[in-house]
C-alpha positions in Angstrom: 117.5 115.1 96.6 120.2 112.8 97.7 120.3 109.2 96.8 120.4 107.8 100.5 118.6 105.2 102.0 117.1 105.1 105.5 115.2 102.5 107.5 113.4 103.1 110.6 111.6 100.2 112.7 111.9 98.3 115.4 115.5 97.7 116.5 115.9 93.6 114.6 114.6 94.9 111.7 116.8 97.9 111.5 119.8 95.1 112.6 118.6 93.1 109.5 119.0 96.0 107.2 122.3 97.1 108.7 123.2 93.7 108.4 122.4 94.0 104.3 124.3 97.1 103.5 121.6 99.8 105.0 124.2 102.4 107.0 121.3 104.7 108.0 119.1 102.9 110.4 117.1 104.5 113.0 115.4 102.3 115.7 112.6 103.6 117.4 110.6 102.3 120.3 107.3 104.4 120.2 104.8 106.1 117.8 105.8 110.1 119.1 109.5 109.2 118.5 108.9 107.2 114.9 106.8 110.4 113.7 110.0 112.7 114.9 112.3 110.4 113.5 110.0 110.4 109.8 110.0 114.0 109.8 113.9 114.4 110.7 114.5 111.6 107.5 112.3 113.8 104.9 113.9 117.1 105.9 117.0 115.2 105.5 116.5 114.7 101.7 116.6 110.5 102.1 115.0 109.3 98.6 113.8 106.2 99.9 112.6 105.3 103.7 112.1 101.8 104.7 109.5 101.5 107.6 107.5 98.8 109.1 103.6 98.0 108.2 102.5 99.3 111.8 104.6 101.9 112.0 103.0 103.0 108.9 99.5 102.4 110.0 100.2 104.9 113.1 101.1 107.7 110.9 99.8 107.0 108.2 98.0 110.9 108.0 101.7 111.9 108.3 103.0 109.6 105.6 100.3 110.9 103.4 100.8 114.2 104.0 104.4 113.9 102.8 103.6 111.5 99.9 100.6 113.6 98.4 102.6 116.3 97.7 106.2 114.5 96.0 107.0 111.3 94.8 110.2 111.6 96.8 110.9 110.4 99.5 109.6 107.2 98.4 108.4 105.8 101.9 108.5 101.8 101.7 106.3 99.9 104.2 107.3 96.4 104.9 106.2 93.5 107.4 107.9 93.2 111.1 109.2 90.1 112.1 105.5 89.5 113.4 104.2 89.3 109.4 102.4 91.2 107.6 99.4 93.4 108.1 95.8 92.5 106.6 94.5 95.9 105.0 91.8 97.4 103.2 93.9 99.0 101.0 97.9 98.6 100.2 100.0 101.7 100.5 102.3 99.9 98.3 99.7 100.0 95.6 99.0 103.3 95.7 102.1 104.5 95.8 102.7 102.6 91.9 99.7 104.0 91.1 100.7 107.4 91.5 104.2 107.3 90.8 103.6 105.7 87.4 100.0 106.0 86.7 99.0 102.7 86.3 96.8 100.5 88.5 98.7 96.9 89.9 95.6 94.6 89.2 95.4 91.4 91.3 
């Protein structure tokens, strides 16, 4: 697994990151082509991929599927330039809680 980082949102957040020192950004401008894009990043080996909060929530049975099984790639949600997301439960959260065992208490 290569040390690469990829983002993949809406096209000013992937500007931000590029703006920051992200080379790899992939814009994306529906849920059909985000889910293709995902898939393309894992099979590409990325370690960590940065997406957005609702882009999470509409594959989240993808992003599952592909965390469940490694703890690489790390997949990263984070707010849009809308805010963040009220949830039942934070992917964020569960994703230290697997990786390292130990539940993030509030």
């Amino acid at each position: 697994m290569s040390s690469q980082i990829a983002v993949m949102a809406d096209q000013d957040t992937v500007t931000g990151f590029r703006l920051g020192g992200i080379k790899k950004g992939y814009p994306v401008q529906n849920m059909e082509e985000a889910d293709k894009t995902l898939r393309k990043l894992v099979k590409e080996d990325f370690s960590i991929i940065i997406i957005t909060e609702k882009i999470g929530d509409g594959l989240r049975s993808t992003i599952d599927q592909f965390t469940k099984t490694s703890a690489l790639p790390m997949i990263i949600e984070i707010p849009d330039k809308t805010g963040s997301i009220r949830r039942e439960s934070d992917p964020m959260s569960e994703l230290i809680k697997r990786v390292i065992g130990v539940e993030m208490v509030k």
